[in-house]
C-alpha positions in Angstrom: 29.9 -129.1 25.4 27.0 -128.5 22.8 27.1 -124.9 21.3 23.5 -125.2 20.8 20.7 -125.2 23.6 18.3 -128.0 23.1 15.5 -125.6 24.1 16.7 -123.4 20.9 16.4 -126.2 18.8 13.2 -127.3 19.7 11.5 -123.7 19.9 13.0 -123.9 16.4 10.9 -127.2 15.5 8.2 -126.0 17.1 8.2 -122.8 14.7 8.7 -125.0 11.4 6.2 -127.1 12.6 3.8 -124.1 13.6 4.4 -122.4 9.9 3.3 -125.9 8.5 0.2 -125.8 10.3 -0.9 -122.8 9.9 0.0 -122.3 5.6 2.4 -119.8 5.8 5.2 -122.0 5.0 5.8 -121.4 0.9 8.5 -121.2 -1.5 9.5 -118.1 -1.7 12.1 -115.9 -4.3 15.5 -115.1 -2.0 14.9 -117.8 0.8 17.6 -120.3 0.8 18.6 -124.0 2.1 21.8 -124.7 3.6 22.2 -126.6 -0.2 21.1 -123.7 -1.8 23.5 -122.0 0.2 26.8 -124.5 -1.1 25.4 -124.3 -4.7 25.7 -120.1 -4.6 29.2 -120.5 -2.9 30.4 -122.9 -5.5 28.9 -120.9 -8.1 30.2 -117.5 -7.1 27.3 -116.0 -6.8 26.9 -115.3 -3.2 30.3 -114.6 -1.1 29.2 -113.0 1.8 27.1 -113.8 4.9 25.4 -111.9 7.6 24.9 -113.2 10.5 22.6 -111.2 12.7 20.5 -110.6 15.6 17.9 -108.4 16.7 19.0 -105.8 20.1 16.7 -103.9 22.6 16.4 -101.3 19.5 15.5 -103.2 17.5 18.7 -102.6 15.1 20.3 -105.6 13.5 23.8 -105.9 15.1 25.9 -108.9 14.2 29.1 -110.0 11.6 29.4 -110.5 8.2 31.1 -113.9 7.3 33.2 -115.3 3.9 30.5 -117.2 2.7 33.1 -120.3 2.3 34.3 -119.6 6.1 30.7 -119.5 7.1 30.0 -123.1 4.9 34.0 -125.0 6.5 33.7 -124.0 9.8 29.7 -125.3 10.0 28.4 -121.9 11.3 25.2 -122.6 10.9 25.3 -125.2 13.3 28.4 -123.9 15.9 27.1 -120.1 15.9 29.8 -117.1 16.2 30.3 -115.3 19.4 29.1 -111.9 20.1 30.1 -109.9 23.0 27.1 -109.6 25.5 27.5 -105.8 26.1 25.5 -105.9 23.0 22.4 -106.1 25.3 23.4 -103.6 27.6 24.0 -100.6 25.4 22.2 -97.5 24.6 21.6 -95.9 21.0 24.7 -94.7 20.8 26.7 -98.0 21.9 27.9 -96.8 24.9 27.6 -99.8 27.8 25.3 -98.6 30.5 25.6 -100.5 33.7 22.9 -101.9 36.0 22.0 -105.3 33.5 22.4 -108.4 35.3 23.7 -110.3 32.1 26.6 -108.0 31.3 28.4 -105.5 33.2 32.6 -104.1 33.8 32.0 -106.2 36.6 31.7 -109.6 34.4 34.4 -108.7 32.5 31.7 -108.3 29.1 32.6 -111.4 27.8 30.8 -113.7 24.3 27.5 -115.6 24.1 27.0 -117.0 20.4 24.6 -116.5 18.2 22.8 -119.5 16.8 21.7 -119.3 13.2 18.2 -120.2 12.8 18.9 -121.5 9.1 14.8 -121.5 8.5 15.5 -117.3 8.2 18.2 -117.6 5.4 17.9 -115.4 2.7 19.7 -113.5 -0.2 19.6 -109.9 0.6 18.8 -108.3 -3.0 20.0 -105.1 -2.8 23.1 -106.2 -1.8 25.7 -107.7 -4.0 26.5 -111.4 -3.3 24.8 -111.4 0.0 22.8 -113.7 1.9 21.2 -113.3 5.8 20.5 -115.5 8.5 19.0 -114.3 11.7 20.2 -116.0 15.3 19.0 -116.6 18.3 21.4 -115.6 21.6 22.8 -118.6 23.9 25.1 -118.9 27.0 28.4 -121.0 26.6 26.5 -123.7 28.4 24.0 -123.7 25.9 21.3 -122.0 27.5 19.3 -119.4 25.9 19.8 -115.2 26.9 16.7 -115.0 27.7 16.4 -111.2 28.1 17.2 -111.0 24.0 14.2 -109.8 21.9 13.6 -113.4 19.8 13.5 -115.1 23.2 11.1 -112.9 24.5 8.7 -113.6 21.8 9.6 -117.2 21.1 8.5 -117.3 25.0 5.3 -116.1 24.3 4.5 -118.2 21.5 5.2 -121.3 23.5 2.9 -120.0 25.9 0.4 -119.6 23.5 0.9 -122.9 22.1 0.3 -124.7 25.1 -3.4 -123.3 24.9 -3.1 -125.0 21.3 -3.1 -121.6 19.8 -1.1 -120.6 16.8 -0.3 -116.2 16.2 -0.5 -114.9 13.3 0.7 -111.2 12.8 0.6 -108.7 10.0 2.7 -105.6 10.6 2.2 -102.3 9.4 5.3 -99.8 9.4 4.3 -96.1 8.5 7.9 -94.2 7.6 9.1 -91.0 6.3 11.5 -90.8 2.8 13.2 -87.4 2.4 15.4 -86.2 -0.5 18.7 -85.6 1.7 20.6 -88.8 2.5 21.7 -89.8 5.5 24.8 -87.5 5.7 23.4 -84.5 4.8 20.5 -85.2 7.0 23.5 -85.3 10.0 24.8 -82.6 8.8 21.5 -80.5 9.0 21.6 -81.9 12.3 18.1 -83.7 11.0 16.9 -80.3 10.3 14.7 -78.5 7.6 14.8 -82.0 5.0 12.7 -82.1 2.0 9.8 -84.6 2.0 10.0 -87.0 -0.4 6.2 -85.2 -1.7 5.7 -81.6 -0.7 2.0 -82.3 0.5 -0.3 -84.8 1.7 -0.5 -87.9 -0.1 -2.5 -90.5 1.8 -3.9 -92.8 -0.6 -2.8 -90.0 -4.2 -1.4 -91.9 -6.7 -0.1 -88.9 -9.0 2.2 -87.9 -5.5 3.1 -91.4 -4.9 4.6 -92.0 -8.2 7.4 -89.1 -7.6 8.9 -91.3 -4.9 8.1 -94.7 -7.0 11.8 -95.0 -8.1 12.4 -95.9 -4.2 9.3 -97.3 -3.2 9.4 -99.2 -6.1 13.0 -100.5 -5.4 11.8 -101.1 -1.4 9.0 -103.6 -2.8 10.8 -105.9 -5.7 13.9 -106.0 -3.1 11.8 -107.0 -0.3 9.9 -110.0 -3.2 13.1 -111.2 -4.3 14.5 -111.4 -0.8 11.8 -113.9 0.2 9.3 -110.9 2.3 5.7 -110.6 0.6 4.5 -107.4 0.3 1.2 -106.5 -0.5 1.1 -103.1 -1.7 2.6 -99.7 -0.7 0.3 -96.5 -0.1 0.9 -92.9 0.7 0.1 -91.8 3.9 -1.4 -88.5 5.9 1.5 -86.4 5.9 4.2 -84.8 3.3 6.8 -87.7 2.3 5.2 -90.5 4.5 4.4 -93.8 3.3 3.7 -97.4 4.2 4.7 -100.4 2.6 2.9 -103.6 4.1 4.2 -107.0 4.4 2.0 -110.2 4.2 0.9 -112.0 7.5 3.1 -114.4 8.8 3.8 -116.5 11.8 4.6 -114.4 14.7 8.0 -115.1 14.4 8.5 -115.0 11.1 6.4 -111.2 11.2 9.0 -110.3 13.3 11.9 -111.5 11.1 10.7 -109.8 8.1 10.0 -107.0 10.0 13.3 -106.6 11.1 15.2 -106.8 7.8 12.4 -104.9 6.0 13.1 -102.1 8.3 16.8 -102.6 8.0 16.8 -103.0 4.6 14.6 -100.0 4.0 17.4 -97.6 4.9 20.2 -99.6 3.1 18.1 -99.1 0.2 17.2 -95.7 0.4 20.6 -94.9 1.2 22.0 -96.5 -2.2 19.3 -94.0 -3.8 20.8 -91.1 -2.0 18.2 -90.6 -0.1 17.1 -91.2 3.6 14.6 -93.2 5.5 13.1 -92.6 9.2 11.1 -94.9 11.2 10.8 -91.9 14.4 7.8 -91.8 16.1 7.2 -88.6 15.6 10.5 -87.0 13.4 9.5 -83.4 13.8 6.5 -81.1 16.0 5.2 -80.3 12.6 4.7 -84.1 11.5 2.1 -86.2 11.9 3.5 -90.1 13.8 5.0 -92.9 12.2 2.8 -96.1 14.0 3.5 -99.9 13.4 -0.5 -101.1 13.3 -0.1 -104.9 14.8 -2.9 -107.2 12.8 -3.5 -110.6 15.1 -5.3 -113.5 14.9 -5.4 -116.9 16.7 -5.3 -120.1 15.0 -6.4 -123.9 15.7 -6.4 -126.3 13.4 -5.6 -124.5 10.5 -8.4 -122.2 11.3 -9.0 -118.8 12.4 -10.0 -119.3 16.2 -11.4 -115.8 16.3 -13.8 -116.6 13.5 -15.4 -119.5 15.2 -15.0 -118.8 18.8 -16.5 -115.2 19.7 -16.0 -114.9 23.5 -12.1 -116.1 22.6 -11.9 -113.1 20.7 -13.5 -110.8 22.8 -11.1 -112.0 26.0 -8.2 -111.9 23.9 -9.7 -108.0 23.4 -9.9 -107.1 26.7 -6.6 -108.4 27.6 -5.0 -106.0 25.4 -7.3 -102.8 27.6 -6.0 -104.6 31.0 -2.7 -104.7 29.8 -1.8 -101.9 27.6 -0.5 -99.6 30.3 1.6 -101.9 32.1 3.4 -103.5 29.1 3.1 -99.7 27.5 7.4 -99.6 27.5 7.4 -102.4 24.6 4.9 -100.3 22.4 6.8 -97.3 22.7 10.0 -97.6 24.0 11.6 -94.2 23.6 11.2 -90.5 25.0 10.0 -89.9 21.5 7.4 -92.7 21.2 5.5 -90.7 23.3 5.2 -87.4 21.4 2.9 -89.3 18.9 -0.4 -89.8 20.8 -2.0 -86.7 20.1 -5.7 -86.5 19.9 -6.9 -86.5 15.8 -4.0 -87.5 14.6 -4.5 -90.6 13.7 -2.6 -92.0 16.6 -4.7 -93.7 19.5 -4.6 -92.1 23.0 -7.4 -94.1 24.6 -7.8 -97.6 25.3 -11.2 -98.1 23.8 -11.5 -100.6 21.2 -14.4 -100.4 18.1 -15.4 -102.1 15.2 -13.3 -100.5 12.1 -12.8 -97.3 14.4 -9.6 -95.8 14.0 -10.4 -93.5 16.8 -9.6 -97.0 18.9 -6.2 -98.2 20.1 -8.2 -101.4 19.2 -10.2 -101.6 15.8 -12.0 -104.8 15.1 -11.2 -105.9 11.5 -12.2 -108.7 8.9 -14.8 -110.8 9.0 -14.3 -115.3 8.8 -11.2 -116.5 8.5 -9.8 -113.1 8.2 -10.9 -111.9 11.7 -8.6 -110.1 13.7 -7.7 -106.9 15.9 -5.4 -104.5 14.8 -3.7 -102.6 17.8 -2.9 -98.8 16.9 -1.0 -98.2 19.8 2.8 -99.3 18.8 5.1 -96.7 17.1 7.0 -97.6 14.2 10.2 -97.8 16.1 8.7 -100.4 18.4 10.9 -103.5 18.3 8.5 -105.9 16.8 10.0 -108.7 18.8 8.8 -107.1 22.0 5.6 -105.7 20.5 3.9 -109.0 19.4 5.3 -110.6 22.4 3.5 -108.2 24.7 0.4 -108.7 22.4 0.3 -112.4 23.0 0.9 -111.9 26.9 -2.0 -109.3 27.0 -4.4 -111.7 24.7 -3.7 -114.7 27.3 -3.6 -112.9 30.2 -7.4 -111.6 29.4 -8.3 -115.5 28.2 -6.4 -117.2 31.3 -8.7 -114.9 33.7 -11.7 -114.9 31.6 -11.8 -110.9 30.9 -14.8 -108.5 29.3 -13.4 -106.4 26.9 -17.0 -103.9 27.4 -19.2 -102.7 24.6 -17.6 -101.4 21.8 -16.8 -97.8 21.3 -19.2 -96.2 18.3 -17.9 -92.5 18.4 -14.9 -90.5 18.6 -12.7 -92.3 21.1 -10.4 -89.3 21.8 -13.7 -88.1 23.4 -14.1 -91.2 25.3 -14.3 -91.7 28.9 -11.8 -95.0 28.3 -8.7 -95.4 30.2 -5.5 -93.1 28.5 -2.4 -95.2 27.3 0.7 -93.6 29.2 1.6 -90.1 27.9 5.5 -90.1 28.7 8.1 -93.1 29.1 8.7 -92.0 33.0 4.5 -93.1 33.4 5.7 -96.0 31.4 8.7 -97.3 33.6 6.2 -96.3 37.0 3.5 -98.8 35.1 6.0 -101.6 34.6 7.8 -101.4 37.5 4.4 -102.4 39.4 3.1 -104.8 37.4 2.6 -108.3 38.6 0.9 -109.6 35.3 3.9 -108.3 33.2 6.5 -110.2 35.8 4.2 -113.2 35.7 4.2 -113.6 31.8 8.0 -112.5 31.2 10.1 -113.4 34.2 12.1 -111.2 35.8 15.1 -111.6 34.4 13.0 -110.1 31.5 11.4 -107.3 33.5 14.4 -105.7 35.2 16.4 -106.0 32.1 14.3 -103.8 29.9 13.2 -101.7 33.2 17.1 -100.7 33.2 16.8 -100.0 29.8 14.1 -97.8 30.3 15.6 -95.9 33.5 18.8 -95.5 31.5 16.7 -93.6 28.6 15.0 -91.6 30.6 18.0 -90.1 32.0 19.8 -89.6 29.4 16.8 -87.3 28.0 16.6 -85.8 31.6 20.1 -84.7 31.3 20.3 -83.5 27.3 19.8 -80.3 26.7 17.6 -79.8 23.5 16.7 -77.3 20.8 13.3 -76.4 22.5 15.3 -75.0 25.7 17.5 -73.3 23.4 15.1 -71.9 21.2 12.8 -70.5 24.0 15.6 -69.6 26.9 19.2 -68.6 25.2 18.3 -64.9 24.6 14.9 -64.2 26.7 15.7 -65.7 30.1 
C-alpha cells in the first residue's frame, strides 16, 4: 500500500504550480532541495531534522529525525507516524473524548505525516537544523481531513476551481517581556516587565531597546527562507509586530506557523519571553493577526480589475463572520480583545482605510486587497485563511452586497457585532449551514468538540478574578 494519498500529492502540484503562477515562487536564503538536503548531511553541516505539523492550536507538534536516518529511510517520501490523539487534545495534552477520528475507544493508534519537501528549510537559530512541514494521512493513504493544512488546502482547491489564486499577508501583533519563560511560570504570568516601559507604536528611540531581539527575530526569519518586511512598535508597553511578505495562502500559513514558533525559541535563547495571547492581561491592549487577501487570475490582481468580485468577496466575509467566528478566535481569551477603541474591531462594518472596520479596504491596482481585523494573534492561520476563502466564495457563489462603506467610527455603528464570547461562537457554528456546506462535517463537529471542550474547561476553572473579588468579602 502507498504511504502517500494521491490527492496529497496532487494538492501538492497544484500549490507548486499555483506559486509559479502567481510570482511568489523565488529563491530564497534557508529553503532547501532534497539535494541540498544530501549535500548538508554529507557535509556535516546540518544533522538534524524536524519533521512537523500544525495541530488545532496552532502549535507545531511533530519529531526530530538524524538527518542521515531521515535521508536512508526516504522519509520524505514514506512519512513518519504520529499518534492521532494529537488532534484530539486540549492545551495541555490531555486527550478529550467526543472526536470521531480518535478516541480510547479506537485504541489512539498512528496516521503519518507526509513531508511536503516544497516547505524544507534550515531553521537559523538552531544549530544544524533543517524543517519540513507535513501534511496528515490515514494508513490507506487518505488524507485526515479534520487537520488544519487540509482545511485550508480544501479551500484553496475550492477557490481554484473558480480559477482563482489567494494570496495572503499576515500580520502577528505580540508582546516581548524581560522575564523568560520560566520565570514568567514561576510568576504564574504575573507582574512581567515589558520589553519598553511605555507606548511605542511606530517610536524608534523605544524600539531600539528591544532591537537585540527583534533584530535577531528578522535576520533568523531571512536566513530561514521567510521575507520579512519590516518590524514596528505597536500601541502598548513591550508590543510589537514583525510582518512577513505575502505569499500563497499556503505558504502564509507555513511561514506563519514557524515564524510564530520560531519567535519564542528565539526569544527564549535571549532569555527572554514571547506571547502571542489575545489579550495577556486586563491592563493590555490585544495582540490581532490582521489577514491581507487578494484574488488572483492570470497573474493578476482580480480585485484590481474586477470591482463587483471584490465587493462580493467583501460581503461574504459580513455574512460569514459570525458563523465561522470559532476559527478567528478560538479561545475563552480571544474574546476579551474586542473592546470598543482599542484598536480591535467589534462590528462587522467594513471601510475604506478605516481601522474602526473589521474590514478596511486597502491598496489600490495590483495591490488591492481587504485586510480583516477580526482574527487574534493566536488564531491558527490554517483555519483563519481557510475561513476567509469560504466567506469570500460563499458571498461570490450567491452573488452578495457588501452595503456602502462605513465613513465614521464603526464602534458607533449600527452594523452587525462579531460574537462577544466563544459560547456565542460554538451556538453560531453549530447552526450554520454555509459553514457545513464549505467544510464538511467531519470538519464541523471536529472543531465544534474542540470548542465545547474549551468552554468547559474555563466553565469549571476557577480564576484569579473570583479569588480576588470573593476569598475574603463573600
Amino acid at each position: 500500500m502507498e504511504p502517500r494519498s494521491e490527492e496529497i500529492v496532487a494538492g501538492g502540484a497544484a500549490e507548486i504550480a499555483a506559486k509559479s503562477a502567481v510570482g511568489t515562487t523565488r529563491e530564497r536564503l534557508g529553503m532547501l532541495t532534497l539535494e541540498d538536503l544530501k549535500a548538508g548531511v554529507a557535509a556535516s553541516t546540518i544533522d538534524t531534522i524536524v519533521v512537523a505539523f500544525t495541530d488545532m492550536q496552532g502549535r507545531l507538534l511533530g519529531k526530530r529525525l538524524g538527518a542521515r536516518y531521515f535521508l536512508d529511510a526516504d522519509v520524505a517520501h514514506r512519512g513518519v507516524e504520529g499518534c492521532d490523539y494529537l488532534l484530539a487534545v486540549d492545551m495541555e495534552m490531555e486527550p478529550q473524548q467526543g472526536y470521531a477520528m480518535s478516541s480510547w475507544d479506537r485504541g489512539y493508534g498512528d496516521f503519518r505525516m507526509l513531508p511536503d519537501m516544497t516547505t524544507l528549510r534550515r531553521l537559523d537559530w538552531l544549530e544544524g537544523t533543517a524543517m519540513v512541514l507535513c501534511d496528515l494521512a490515514w494508513h490507506d493513504g487518505a488524507p485526515v481531513v479534520a487537520s488544519p493544512r487540509q482545511a485550508l488546502r480544501h479551500q484553496l482547491s475550492r477557490a481554484r476551481s473558480l480559477g482563482f489564486e489567494v494570496m495572503i499577508g499576515s500580520e502577528l501583533e505580540f508582546y516581548l517581556f524581560e522575564e523568560t519563560f520560566s520565570e514568567a511560570r514561576s510568576q504564574h504570568y504575573r507582574s512581567l516587565t515589558p520589553s519598553v516601559p511605555y507606548v511605542l507604536d511606530y517610536h524608534v528611540l523605544a524600539t531600539t531597546y528591544a532591537e537585540s531581539t527583534i533584530r535577531d527575530l528578522r535576520n533568523h526569519m531571512e536566513r530561514s527562507g521567510i521575507s520579512v518586511e519590516c518590524s514596528k512598535g505597536e500601541a502598548a508597553p513591550g508590543q510589537h509586530e514583525l510582518n512577513l511578505r505575502y505569499s500563497h495562502a499556503l505558504e502564509m500559513a507555513d511561514n506563519h506557523t514557524v515564524y510564530k514558533n520560531g519567535a519564542k525559541e528565539i526569544a527564549h535563547h535571549k532569555g527572554r519571553a514571547i506571547t502571542f495571547m489575545a489579550k495577556p492581561s486586563n491592563d493590555l491592549l490585544g495582540s490581532s493577526c490582521h489577514v491581507h487577501t487578494s484574488w488572483w487570475q492570470d497573474g493578476h490582481n482580480a480585485f484590481a480589475s474586477d470591482a463587483n468580485l471584490f465587493s462580493m468577496f467583501i460581503a461574504g466575509q459580513i455574512a460569514c463572520a459570525e458563523e465561522l467566528a470559532l476559527f478567528f478566535a478560538p479561545n475563552v481569551n480571544s474574546y476579551k480583545r474586542y473592546v470598543a477603541g482599542s484598536w480591535a474591531p467589534t462590528s462587522l462594518a467594513w471601510g475604506h482605510d478605516n481601522r474602526t472596520c473589521g474590514f478596511r479596504s486597502v491598496g489600490e491596482a495590483e495591490g488591492l486587497r481587504l485586510e480583516s481585523r477580526i482574527p487574534g494573534a493566536d488564531a491558527n492561520p490554517y483555519l483563519a485563511f481557510a475561513a476567509i476563502i469560504a466567506a469570500g466564495l460563499h458571498g461570490v457563489e450567491n452573488n452578495l452586497d457588501p452595503g456602502p462603506a462605513c465613513t465614521t467610527n464603526a464602534y458607533e455603528s449600527a452594523a452587525k457585532r462579531f460574537p462577544a464570547t466563544l459560547r456565542e461562537a460554538i451556538n453560531r457554528l453549530e447552526g450554520s449551514t454555509m459553514a457545513r456546506n464549505a467544510f464538511g462535517d467531519e470538519v464541523i463537529d471536529h472543531y465544534l468538540n474542540y470548542a465545547r471542550i474549551e468552554q468547559r474547561l474555563f466553565d469549571q476553572a476557577v480564576t484569579c478574578y473570583e479569588r480576588e473579588r470573593l476569598f475574603e468579602r463573600t
